[in-house]
C-alpha distance (Angstrom), angle and dihedral (degrees) to the residues before:
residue distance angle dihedral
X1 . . .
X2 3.80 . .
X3 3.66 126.4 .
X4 3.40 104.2 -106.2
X5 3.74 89.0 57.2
X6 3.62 91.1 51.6
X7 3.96 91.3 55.4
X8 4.17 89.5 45.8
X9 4.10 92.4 58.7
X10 3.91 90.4 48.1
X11 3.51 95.2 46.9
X12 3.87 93.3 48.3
X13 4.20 85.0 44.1
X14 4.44 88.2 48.1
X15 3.69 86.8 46.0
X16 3.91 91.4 39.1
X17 3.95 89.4 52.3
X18 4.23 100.1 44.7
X19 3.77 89.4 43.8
X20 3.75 95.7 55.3
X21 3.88 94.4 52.2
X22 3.67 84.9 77.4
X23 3.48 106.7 44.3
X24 4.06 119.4 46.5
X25 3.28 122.0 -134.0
X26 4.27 124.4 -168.5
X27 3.42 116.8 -62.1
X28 3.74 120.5 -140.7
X29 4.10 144.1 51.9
X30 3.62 126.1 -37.4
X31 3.78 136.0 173.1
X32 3.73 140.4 -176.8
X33 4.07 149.2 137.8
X34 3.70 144.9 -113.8
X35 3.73 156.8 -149.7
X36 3.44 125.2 -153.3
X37 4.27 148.1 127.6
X38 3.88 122.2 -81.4
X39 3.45 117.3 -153.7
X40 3.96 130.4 -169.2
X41 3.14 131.6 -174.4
X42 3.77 103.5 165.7
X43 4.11 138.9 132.6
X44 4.00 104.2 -90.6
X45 4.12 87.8 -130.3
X46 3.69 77.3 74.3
X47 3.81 96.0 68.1
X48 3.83 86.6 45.5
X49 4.34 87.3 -94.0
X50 3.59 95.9 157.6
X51 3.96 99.0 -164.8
X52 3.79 136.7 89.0
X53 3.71 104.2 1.2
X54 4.04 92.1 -137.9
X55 3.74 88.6 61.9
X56 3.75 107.7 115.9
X57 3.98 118.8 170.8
X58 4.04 105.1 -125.6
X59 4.12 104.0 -177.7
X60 4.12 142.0 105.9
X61 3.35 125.9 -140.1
X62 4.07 135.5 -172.3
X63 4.01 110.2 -99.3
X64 3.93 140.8 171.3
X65 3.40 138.8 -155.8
X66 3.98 135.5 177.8
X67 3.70 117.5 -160.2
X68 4.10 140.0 -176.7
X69 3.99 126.2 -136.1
X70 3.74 144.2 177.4
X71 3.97 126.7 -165.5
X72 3.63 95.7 -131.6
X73 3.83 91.2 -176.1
X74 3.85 126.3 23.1
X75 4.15 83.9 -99.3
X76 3.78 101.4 18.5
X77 3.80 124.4 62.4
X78 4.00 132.8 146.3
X79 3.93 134.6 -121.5
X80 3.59 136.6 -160.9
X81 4.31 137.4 164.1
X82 3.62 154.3 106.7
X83 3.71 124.7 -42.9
X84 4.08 121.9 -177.4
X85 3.39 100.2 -170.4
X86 4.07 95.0 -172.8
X87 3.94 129.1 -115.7
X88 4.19 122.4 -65.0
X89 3.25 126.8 -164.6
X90 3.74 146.8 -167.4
X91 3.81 150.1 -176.4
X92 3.81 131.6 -163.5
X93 4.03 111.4 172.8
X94 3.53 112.9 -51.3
X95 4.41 95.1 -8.3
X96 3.14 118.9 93.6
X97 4.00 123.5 -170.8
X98 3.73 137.1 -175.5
X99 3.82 126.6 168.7
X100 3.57 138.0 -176.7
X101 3.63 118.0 -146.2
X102 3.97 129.5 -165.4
X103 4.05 126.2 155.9
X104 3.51 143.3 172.2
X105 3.49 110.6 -129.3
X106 4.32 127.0 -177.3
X107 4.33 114.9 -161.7
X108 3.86 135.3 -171.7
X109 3.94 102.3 -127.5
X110 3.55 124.4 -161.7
X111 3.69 124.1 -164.0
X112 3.74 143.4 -149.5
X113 4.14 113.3 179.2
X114 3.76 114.1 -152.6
X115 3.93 99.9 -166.2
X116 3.91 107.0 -69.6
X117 4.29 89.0 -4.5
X118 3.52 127.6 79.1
X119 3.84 119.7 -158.4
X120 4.09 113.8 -158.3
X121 3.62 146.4 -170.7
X122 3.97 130.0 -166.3
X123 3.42 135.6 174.5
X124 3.52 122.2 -176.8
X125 4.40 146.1 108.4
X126 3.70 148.1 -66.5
X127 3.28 131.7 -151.9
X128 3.92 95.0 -140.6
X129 4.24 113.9 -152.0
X130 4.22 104.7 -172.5
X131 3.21 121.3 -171.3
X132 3.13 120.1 -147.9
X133 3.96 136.1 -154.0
X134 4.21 124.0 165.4
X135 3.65 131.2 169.5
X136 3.67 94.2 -135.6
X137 3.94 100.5 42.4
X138 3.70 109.3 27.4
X139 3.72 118.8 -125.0
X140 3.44 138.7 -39.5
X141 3.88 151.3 -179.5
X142 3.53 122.8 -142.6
X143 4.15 124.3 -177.5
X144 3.70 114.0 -147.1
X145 4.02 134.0 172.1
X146 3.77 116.5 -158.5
X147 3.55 138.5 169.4
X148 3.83 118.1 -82.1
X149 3.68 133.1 -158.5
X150 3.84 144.9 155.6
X151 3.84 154.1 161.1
X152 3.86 131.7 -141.2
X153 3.60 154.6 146.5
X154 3.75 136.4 -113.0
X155 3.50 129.9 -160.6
X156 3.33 114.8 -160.2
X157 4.23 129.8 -151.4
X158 3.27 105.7 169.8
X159 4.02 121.9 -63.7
X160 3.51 82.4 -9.3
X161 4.12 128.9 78.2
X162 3.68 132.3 -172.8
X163 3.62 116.4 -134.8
X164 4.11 146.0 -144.5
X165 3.39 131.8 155.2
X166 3.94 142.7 144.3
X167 3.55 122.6 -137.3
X168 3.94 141.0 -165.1
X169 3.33 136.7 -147.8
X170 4.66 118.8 -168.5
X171 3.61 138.8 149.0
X172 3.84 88.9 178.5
X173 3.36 144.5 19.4
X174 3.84 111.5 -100.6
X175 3.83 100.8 51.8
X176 3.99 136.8 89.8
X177 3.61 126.4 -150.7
X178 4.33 114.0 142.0
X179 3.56 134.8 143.0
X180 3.96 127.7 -136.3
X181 4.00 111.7 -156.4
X182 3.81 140.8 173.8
X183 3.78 118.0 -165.1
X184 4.13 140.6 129.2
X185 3.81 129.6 -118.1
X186 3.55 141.6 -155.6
X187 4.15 125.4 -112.7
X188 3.79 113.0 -152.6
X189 3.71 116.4 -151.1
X190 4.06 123.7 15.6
X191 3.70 110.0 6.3
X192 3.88 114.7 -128.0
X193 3.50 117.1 -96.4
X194 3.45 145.0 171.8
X195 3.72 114.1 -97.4
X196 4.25 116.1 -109.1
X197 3.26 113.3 -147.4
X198 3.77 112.5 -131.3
X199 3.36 122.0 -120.6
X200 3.22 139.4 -108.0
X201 4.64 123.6 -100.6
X202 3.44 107.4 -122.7
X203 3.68 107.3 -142.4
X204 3.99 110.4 -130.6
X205 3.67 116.9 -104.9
X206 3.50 121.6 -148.0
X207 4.17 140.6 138.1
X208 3.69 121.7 -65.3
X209 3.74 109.6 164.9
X210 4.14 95.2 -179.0
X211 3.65 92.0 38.0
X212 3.79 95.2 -134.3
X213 3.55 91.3 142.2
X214 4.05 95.0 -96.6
X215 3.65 124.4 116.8
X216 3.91 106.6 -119.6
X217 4.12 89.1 -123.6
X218 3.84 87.5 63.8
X219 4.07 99.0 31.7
X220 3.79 118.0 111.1
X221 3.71 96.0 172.8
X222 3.82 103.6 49.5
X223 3.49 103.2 174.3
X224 3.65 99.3 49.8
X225 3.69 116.5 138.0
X226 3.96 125.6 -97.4
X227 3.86 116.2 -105.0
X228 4.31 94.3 22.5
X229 3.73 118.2 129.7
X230 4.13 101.0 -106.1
X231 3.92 132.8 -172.7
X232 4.08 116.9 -122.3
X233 3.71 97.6 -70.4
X234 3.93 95.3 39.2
X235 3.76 110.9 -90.9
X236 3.45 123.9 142.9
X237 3.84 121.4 -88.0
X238 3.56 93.7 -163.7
X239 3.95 100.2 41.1
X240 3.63 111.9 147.6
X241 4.29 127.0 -172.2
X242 3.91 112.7 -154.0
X243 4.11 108.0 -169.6
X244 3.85 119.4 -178.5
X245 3.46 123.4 -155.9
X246 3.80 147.2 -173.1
X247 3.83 130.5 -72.0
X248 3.55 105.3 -86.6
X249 3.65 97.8 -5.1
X250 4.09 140.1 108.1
X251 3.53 94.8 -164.1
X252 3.75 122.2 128.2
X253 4.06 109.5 -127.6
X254 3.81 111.1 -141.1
X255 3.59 91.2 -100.0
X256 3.68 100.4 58.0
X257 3.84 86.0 48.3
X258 3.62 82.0 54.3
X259 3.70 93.7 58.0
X260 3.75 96.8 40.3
X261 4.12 87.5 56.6
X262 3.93 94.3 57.1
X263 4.45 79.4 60.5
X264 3.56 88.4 53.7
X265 3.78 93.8 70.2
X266 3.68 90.7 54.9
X267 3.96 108.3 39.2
X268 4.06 83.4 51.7
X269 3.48 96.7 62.2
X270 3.73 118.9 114.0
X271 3.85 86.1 -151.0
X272 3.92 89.6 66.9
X273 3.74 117.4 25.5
X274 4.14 98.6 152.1
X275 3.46 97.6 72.2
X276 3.61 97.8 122.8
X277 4.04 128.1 142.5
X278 3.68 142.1 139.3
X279 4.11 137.9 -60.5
X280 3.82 107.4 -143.9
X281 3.93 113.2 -166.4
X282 3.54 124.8 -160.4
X283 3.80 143.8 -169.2
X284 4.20 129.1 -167.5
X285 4.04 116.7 -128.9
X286 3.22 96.8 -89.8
X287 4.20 110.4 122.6
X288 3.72 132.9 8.0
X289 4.26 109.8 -36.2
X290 3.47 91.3 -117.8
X291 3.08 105.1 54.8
X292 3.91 91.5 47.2
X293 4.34 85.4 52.2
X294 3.63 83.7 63.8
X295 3.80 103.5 41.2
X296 3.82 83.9 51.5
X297 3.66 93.5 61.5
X298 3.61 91.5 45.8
X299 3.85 85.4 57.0
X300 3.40 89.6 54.4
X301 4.01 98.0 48.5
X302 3.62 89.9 50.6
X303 3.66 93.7 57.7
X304 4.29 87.6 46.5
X305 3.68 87.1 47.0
X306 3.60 107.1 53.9
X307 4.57 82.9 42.4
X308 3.95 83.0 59.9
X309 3.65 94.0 47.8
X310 4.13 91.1 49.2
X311 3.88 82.4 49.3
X312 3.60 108.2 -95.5
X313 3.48 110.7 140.0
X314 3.75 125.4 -117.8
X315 3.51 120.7 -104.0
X316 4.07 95.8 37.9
X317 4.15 85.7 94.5
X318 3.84 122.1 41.0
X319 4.15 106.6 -142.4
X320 3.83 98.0 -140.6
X321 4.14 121.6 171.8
X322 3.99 112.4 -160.2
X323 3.87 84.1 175.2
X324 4.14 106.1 -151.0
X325 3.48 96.7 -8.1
X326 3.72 117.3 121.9
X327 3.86 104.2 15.4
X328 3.84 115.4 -168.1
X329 3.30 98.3 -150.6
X330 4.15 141.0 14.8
X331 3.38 118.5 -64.0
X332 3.48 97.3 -150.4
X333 3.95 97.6 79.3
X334 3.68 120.3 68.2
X335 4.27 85.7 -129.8
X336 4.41 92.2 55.2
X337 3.83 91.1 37.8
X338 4.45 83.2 53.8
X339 3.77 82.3 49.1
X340 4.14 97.5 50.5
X341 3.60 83.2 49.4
X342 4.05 95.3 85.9
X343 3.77 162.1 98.7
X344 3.36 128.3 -113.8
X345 4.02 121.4 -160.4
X346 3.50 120.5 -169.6
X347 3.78 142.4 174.9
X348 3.67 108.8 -123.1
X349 3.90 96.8 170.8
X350 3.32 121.1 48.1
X351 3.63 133.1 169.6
X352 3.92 103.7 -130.0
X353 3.67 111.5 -156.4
């Protein structure tokens, strides 16, 4: 093998090795066999001939080999096995020659994957066993271990791979001995595939004429507006009653029960049973304070009441009075003292989607 031969299979293995650092190929064991052509063209002293010294063995042969890996890294991995490379022979004048060569040989492989193909590099030895058999001098066995290298590709389908390659065998720089082979392997583990992009969720479509974010089939509040906080069937979170009553009185005018029957509807329906809050009574300053505490919690019991007589049952609204406290307006004008006078109902537990 020449030199500048020699300097093309290292570059391809450098350029092999970098490469693959950025791409990852399979990790895990693999194993497979080949077919292929040996060809020698060495000096016979080489296979321990010990003859004329110009006697070089020129001649290919059919060989084998089967051989074991494991990707150590993503890009990295190491090989090793068997290789029969077949018998050569030679004759020059009277000398005849024939040798039968075999090896087991171990490589550093780097890879680069190119979708389903991987390209790869190795470099590594063989311990060389020739034997030898001469007309002239009988036969002989001589032990060698060389320097071994090679490039391929591998097509992958699955656990399986599809193999070629061309290795070389030197322990100088003037001989030829390299092997040409076809075969498949085996990958242990996942089997390399192409990636599949997932796809996409498609987000359900469906009618939602207040856009609150609830499908119409499920909304119990249609007319809520866009943007409020709503429960799982689109009822206000935030929904808030205010009832005004009478000086000196906890009864419920016909329009507040009015009001308090367009809740009934809602609070009734088996889609929504958790609405539950708080009734908050409350008085103006006019009169002693405690007497206004307790008119404010009669407010607030009338309000529960008349719910439990529409059918909503007791316990879902807590009748609180708090009396003057918290006025919403000025008690010094007929109009804010109308407004003080008044029940608040609020949701207090809502069930936010």
């Amino acid at each position: 093998m020449n030199v500048a031969k020699k300097v093309t299979y290292v570059a391809l293995l450098t350029t092999a090795l970098m490469a693959g650092s950025t791409q990852a190929a399979e990790r895990g064991f693999y194993l497979g066999g080949s077919v292929g052509q040996t060809t020698v063209d060495m000096d016979a002293g080489d296979f321990g001939y010990r003859g004329n010294s110009d006697f070089k063995i020129d001649d290919d042969d059919v060989g084998w080999k089967a051989y074991v890996g494991y990707n150590y890294l993503p890009w990295l991995g190491f090989e090793g096995g068997y290789v029969d490379f077949g018998s050569v022979s030679s004759n020059f004048n009277q000398d005849r020659a024939k040798v039968d060569l075999s090896g087991w040989e171990g490589f550093v492989v780097g890879k680069l994957p190119i979708g389903p193909v991987d390209l790869f590099a190795k470099a590594g030895v063989i311990g060389l066993k020739a034997e030898l058999d001469t007309n002239n001098f009988g036969s002989e066995d001589d032990n060698d271990t060389q320097f071994a290298y090679g490039v391929g590709v591998v097509y992958n389908l699955g656990h399986w791979g599809f193999r070629a390659e061309a290795q070389g065998y030197d322990d100088n720089e003037i001989d030829d001995f390299y092997f040409l082979s076809a075969g498949v392997t085996y990958r242990f583990g996942g089997a390399k595939a192409a990636p599949v992009a997932a796809a996409a969720p498609v987000a359900a479509v469906c009618a939602d004429t207040d856009n609150d974010g609830v499908c119409d089939s499920e909304d119990i509040c249609p007319s809520t507006p866009s943007g409020n906080r709503v429960d799982n069937v689109g009822c206000n979170c935030d929904y808030v009653l205010m009832l005004e009553f009478a000086l000196d009185s906890a009864e419920l005018s016909m329009n507040d029960r009015a009001r308090l029957d367009q809740l009934v509807p809602v609070l009734t329906n088996p889609k929504d049973t958790s609405i539950a809050g708080v009734i908050d009574g409350y008085t103006d300053t006019t009169g002693d304070a405690g007497y206004n505490m307790g008119l404010s919690q009669r407010r607030a019991e009338s309000v529960d009441n008349y719910l439990h007589s529409r059918g909503i049952a007791k316990g879902r609204f807590i009748p609180h009075g708090y009396g003057e406290a918290n006025p919403v307006a000025s008690n010094n004008t007929p109009d804010g003292r109308a407004q003080n006078r008044r029940i608040e109902l609020r949701r207090t537990d809502c069930g936010v989607r």
